[in-house]
C-alpha positions in Angstrom: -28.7 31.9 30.0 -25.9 29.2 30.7 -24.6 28.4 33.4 -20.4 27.7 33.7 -19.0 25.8 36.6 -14.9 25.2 37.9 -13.9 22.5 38.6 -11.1 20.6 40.5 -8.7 22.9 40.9 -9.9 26.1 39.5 -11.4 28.0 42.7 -14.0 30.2 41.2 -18.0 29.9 42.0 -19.9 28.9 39.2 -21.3 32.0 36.6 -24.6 32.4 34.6 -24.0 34.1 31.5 -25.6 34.9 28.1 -23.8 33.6 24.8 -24.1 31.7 21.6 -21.5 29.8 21.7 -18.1 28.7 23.5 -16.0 31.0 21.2 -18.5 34.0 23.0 -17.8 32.0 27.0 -13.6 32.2 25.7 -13.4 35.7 25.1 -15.1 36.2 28.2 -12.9 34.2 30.2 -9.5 35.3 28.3 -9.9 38.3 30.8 -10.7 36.4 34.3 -7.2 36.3 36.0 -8.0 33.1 38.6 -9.3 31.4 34.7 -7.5 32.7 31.7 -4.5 30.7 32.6 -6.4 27.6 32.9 -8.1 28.1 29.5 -5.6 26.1 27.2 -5.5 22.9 29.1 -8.7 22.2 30.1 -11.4 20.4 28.7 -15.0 21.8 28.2 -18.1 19.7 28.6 -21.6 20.7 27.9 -24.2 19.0 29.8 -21.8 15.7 31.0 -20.3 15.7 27.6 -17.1 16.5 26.2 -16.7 19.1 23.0 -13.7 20.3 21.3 -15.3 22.9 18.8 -15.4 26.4 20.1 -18.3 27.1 17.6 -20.7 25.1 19.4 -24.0 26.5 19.9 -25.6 26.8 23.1 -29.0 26.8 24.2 -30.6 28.4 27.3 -30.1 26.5 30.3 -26.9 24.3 29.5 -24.7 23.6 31.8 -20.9 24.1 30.7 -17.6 22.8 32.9 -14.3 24.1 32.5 -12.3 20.6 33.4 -8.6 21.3 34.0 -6.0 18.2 33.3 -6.0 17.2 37.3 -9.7 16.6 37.2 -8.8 12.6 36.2 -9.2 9.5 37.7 
């Protein structure tokens, strides 16, 4: 199990789910309305740290964010 968390701007309580990989959290998402249009602007970090490759595998008990563009500093 992973757990998914929203932040800045994207108003949704954080989810546990059970996947493999980010490709598996996207398809999920694709058919979240309050997400899916988020989805191709935001970064992804798992555990603090940014990754770009939607084949990356997960492990139980990582943390993912969903980090839209007005998250910066």
């Amino acid at each position: 199990m992973v757990r998914v968390e929203f932040l800045g701007p994207i108003q949704k309580a954080a989810l546990e789910v059970e996947i493999k990989n980010l490709n598996e959290l996207a398809e999920i998402l694709q058919k979240d309305a309050e997400v899916k249009d988020w989805l191709a602007t935001s970064a992804v970090a798992v555990n603090d740290t940014l990754v770009s490759s939607l084949e990356y595998a997960l492990k139980d008990g990582d943390k993912i964010s969903l980090l839209p563009p007005v998250c910066g500093g």
